[in-house]
C-alpha positions in Angstrom: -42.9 22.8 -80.5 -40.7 25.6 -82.5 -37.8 26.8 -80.6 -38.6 30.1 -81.7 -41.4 32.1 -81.7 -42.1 35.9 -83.2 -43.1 38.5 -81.2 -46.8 38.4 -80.7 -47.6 34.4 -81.7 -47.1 32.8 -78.5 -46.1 29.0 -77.7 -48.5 26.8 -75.9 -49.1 27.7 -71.8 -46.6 26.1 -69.9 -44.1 25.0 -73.0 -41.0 26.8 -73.0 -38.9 27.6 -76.4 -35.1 27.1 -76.3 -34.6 30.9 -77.5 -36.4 34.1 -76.7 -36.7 37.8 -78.4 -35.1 40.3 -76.1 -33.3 43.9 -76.3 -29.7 43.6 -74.9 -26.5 45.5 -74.6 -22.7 43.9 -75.2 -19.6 45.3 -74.0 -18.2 46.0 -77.4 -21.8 48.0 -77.8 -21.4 50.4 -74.9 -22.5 53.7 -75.3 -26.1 55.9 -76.5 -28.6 53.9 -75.5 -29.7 54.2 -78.6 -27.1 52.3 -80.1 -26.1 50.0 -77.7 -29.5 48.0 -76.7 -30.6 46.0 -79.5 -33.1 43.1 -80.6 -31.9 39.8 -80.3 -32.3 36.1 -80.2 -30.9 35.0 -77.1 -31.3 31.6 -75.2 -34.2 31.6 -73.0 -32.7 31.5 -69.3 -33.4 28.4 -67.1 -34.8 28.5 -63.4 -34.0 27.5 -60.3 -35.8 25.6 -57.7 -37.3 29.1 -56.1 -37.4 31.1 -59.8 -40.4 31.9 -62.1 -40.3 32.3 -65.5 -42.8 35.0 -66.9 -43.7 35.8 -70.6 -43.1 39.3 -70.8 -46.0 41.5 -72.4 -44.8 44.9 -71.0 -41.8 46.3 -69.6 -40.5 49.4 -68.0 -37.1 51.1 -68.2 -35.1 53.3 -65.6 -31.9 55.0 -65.4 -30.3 51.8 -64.4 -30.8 50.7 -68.5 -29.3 53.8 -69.4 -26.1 53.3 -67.0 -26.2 49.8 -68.2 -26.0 51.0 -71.9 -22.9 53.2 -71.0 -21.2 50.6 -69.4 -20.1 53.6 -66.7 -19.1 54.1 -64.4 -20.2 50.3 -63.9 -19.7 47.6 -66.0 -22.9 45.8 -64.9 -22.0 42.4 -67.6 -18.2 42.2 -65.9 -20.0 42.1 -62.5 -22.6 40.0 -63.1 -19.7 37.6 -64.4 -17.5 38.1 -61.3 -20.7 37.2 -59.2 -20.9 34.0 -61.3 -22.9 34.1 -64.1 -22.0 33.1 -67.2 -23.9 35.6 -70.2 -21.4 37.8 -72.1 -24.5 40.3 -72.7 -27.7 41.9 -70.2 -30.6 41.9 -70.8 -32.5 44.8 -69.6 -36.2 45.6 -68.0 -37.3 46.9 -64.9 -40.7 46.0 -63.8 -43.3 44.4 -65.7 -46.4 42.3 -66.7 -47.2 39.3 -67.8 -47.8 35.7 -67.6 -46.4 32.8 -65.5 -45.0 30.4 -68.0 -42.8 27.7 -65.5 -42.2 27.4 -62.2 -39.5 25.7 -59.6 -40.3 23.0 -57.6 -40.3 25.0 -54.9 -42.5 28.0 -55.9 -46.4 27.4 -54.5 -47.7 31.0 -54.4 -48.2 31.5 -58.2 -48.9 28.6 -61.1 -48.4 28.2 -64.7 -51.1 30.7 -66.8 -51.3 33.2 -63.5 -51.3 36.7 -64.9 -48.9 38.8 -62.8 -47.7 42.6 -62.6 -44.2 42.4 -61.1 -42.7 45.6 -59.0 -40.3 46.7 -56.1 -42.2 47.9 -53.8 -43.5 51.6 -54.1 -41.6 53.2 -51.4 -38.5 55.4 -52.4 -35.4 55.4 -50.9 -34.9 55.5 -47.2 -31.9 56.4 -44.8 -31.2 53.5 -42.6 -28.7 52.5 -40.0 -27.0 49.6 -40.1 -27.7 47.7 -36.4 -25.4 44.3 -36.7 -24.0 42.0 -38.6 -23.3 38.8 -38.8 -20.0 37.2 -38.2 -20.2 34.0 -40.8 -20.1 33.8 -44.2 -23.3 30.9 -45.7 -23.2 29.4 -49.2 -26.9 28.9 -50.2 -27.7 25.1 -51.2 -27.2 24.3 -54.6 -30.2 22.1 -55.7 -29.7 21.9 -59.4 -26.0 21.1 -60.3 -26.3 23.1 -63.3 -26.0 26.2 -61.7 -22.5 28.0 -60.7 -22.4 28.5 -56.7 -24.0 31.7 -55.3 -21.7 33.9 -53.8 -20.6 34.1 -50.1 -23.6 36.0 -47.8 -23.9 37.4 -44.2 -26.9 38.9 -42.9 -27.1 42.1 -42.0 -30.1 44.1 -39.6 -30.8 47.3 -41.2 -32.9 49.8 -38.9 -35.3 51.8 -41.1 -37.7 54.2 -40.4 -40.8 53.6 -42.6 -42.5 56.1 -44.6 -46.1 56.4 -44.4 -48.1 55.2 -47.4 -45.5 52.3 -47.8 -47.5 48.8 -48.5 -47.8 46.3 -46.2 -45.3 43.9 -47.4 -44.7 40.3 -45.2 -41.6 40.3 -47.0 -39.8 41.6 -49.9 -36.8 42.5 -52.0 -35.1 45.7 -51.6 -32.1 47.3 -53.1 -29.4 48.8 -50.0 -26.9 51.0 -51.0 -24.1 51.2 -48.9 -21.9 54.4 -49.0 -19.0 53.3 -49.2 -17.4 56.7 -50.4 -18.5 60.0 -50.0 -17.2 63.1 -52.0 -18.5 66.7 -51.4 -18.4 69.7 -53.4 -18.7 68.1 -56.7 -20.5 68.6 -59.9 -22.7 66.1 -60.8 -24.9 65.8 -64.2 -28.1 63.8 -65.0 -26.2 60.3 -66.0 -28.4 60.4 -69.5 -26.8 63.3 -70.3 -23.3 61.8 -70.8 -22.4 61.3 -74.6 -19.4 58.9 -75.9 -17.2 60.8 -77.5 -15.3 59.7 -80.9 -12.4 57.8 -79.8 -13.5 57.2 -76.6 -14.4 59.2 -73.2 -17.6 61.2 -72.5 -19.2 64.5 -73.1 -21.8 66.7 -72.5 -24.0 68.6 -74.6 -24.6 72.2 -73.6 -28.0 73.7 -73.9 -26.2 76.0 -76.0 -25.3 73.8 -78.3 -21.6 73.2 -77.4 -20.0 69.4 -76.5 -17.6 69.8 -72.9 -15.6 66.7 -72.5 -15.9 65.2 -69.0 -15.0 62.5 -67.2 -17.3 60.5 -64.9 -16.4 59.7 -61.4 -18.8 58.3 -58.7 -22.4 57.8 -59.7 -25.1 57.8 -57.5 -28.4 55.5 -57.7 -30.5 56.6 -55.9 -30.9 60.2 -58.0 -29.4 59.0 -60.9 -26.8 61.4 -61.0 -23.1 60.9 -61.9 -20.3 63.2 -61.1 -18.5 64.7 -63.3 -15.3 66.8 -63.7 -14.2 69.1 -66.7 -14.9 72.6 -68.1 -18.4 72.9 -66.5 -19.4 75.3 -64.2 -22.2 74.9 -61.8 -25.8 75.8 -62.9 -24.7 75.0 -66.9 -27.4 73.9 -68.2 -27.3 70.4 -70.0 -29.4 68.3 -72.4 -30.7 64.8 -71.8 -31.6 62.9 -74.7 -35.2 61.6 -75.0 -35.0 58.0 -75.8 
């Protein structure tokens, strides 16, 4: 078996190449999107005991790839890397489709060759309360010694109110975004609209025409809006580059 494969002529069902094809961004890339995601030949990532590995036939993008690209006002690599993982690039992708191509010992809802559509689920965001938490820290079990230690957890109850529509889900993952700060009476900007500057630093393009130099401050997920502050004036109107 090769250990690499082109895009389009797939290995065998089941055998897994050392490297892989991907689109990723690097620290010392960060800025446009445009520039900073780019085709590469990256080791292909190994599982754990409760991980699947799918081969990718279609992926979708979302503001987080753009703030990724930026590397503002969150360096997503440096944090992955606190939290313990080793890569010195991301790899980006939202949901997608595709087909099972390994499994962990411990997975036994899907098997090798199932074809798969992988999603959060289609709710948006919700306000919740937080109801208790708990008092001790857990340390998941390692079962493969190859793998750094997860970080520290507690559990938390969230009380939610759920919207109607929303699938019924036994269980699933969900993002929960914790304010931790709140500013008012800011202006914010779409976060695609930020620019890099020559020489470092952000701006904005005016639907004029003109650049306005800004600086980013909190940016907020859920709308995918970042705040901004500088020579702008609220209702300027601002481009946001297709991509």
């Amino acid at each position: 078996m090769a250990d690499l494969y082109d895009l389009g002529d797939k290995p065998p069902v089941g055998l897994v190449p050392k490297r892989m094809h991907a689109f990723a961004v690097r620290q010392n890339r960060f800025g446009q999107p445009r520039e900073a995601w780019r085709r590469e030949v990256l080791p292909t990532p190994t599982i754990g005991p409760d991980e699947v590995l799918i081969y990718v036939m279609a992926s979708g993008i979302n503001f987080n790839n753009v703030w990724a690209a930026l590397g503002a006002p969150l360096d997503v690599i440096a944090e992955r890397q606190r939290l313990g993982e080793p890569e010195d690039f991301h790899a980006g992708g939202s949901d997608c489709s595709g087909i099972v191509w390994a499994i962990g010992n411990d997975v036994r809802n899907v098997e090798v060759g199932d074809e798969v559509m992988v999603s959060l689920p289609g709710a948006g965001p919700v306000q919740g309360r937080i109801l208790r938490t708990g008092r001790v820290a857990n340390v998941a079990d390692q079962n493969d010694p190859g793998r750094p230690p997860g970080p520290a957890t507690i559990t938390v109850i969230i009380g939610i109110t759920v919207p109607a529509g929303t699938p019924d889900l036994d269980q699933a993952q969900v993002l929960v975004a914790i304010a931790a700060s709140v500013r008012e009476n800011v202006t914010l900007v779409p976060v695609a609209a930020l620019l890099a500057r020559p020489g470092g630093g952000y701006q904005v393009r005016l639907a004029s025409g003109d650049y306005v130099e800004v600086r980013p401050g909190l940016f907020d997920e859920a709308t995918g809006k970042v705040e901004v502050s500088g020579a702008l004036t609220v209702g300027d109107m601002v481009e946001v580059p297709v991509t």
